[in-house]
N, C-alpha and C positions, 0 to 999 in steps of 0.2 A: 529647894530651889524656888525662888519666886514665881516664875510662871508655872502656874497649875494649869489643866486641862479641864475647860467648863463642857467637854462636850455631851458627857450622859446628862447633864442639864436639856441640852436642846433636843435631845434626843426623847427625855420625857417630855417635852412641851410640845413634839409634833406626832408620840404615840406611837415610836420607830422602836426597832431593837437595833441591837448592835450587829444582830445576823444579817438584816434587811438593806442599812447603810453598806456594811461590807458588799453583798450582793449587787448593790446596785452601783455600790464604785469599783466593781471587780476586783478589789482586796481580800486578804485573807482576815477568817477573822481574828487568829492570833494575832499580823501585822495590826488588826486594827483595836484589837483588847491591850496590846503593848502600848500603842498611844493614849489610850483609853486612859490607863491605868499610870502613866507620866513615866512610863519604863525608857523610854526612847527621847533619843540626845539632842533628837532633830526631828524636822520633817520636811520634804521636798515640796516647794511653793505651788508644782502640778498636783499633789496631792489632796493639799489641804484646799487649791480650787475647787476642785472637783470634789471633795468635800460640802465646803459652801453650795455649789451647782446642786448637789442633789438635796442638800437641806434647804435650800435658797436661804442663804443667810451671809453674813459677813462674818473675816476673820475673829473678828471680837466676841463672838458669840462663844467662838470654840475654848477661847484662850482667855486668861486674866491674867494680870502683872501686881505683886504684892511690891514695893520697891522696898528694896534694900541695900545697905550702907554699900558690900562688900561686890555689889554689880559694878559698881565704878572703882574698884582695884584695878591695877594695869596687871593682864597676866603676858608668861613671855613665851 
């Protein structure tokens, strides 16, 4: 999949664990090791706010986009 998950990037550059984001955005930490690890199909736009909030940071931090051909197929 082209979008990958930049977020144990910003997670090392502000010296957080993975336990401590969970904690502080009252998610689990499995819930938040499945997104971690690009296990997960989706995320819900309250989420990944509140994400940002407590990292103070923008979506683009979390997420990259690799573009590829096959993103612009029509699926049905």
């Amino acid at each position: 999949m082209p979008v990958k998950v930049t977020l144990d990037a910003a997670l090392a550059k502000r010296g957080m664990t993975g336990k401590q984001l969970a904690e502080k955005m009252g998610l689990s930490e499995t819930q938040l090791s499945l997104f971690r690890s690009g296990k997960v199909r989706g995320i819900r736009f309250a989420t990944l706010a509140k994400m940002c909030a407590v990292l103070q940071c923008k979506p683009a931090e979390l997420l990259d986009y690799d573009a590829d051909a096959s993103d612009l197929a029509v699926e049905d």
